[in-house]
C-alpha positions in Angstrom: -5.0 173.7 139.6 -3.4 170.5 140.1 -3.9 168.3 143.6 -2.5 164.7 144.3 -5.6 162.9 145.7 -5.0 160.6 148.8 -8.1 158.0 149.5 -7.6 155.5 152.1 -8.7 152.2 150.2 -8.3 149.7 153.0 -7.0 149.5 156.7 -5.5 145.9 157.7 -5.9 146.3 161.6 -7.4 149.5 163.8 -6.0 152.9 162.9 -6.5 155.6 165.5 -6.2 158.3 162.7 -7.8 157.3 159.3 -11.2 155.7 158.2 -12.0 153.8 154.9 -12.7 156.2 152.4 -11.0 159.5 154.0 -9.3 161.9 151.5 -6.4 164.3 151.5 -5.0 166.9 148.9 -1.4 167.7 147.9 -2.2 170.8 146.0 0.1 172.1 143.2 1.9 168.7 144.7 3.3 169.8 147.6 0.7 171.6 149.8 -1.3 169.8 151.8 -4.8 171.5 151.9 -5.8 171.4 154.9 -9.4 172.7 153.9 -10.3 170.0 151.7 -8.3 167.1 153.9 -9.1 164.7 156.5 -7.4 164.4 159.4 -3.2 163.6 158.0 -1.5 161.2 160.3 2.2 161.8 160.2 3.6 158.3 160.1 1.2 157.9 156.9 3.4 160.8 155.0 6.2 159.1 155.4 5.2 156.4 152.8 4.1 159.1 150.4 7.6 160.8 150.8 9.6 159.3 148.0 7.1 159.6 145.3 4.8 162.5 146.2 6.8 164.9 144.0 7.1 162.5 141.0 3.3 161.9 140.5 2.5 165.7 141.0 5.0 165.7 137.9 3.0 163.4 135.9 5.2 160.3 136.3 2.9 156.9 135.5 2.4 154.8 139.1 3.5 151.9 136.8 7.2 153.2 136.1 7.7 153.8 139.9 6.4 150.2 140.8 3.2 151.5 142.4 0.6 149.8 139.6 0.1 146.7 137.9 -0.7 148.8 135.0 -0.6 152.3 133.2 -4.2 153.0 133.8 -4.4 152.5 137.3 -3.5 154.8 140.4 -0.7 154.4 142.4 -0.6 152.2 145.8 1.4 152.6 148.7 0.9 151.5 152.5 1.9 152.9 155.7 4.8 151.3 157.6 2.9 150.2 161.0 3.3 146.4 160.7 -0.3 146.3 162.6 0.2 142.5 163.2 3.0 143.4 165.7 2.0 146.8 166.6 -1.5 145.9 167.3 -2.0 149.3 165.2 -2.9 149.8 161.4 -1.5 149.5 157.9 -2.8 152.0 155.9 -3.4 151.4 152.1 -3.2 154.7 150.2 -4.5 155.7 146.2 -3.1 158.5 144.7 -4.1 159.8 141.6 -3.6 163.3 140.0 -6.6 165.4 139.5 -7.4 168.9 138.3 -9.3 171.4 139.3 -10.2 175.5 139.1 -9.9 176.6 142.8 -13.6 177.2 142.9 -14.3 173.8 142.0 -15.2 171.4 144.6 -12.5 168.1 144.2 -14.3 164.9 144.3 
């Protein structure tokens, strides 16, 4: 089974929601499994929006302007400007990954 793979790599700022290190699953690229997840704060989807459905299809991070380079995962950040907000900018790593659904995902 296929799962998009969200890590939260950094957090310029306080986020109420999300830890360094926290993960979350798209499953099948749409799904979000809500047994392997974190918590999912909503304002973080929205930078995932426009290319959630693209990686799930195999497109490379690199030909979507989310990677330096075709080996690395894609990069995106939330959209609280934490230096006005006084919130958090969220940095997320995606990254496709399979797995049989009795596999644990790591």
């Amino acid at each position: 089974m296929k799962y998009l793979k969200i890590v939260i790599v950094e957090i310029k700022g306080h986020c109420p929601v999300y830890r360094q290190g926290d993960v979350f699953y798209l499953r099948e690229g749409y799904i979000l499994d809500t047994q392997k997840s974190c918590a999912v704060c909503m304002h973080g989807l929205v930078s995932l929006l426009p290319y959630y459905v693209a990686l799930s299809h195999g497109v490379n991070p690199k030909d979507l302007g989310l990677s330096p380079d075709k080996e690395q995962p894609a990069r995106v950040q939330c959209l609280d400007p934490c230096e006005y907000t006084g919130g958090g900018t969220v940095i997320f790593e995606i990254a496709e990954v399979e797995t049989d659904e009795n596999d644990q995902i790591g």
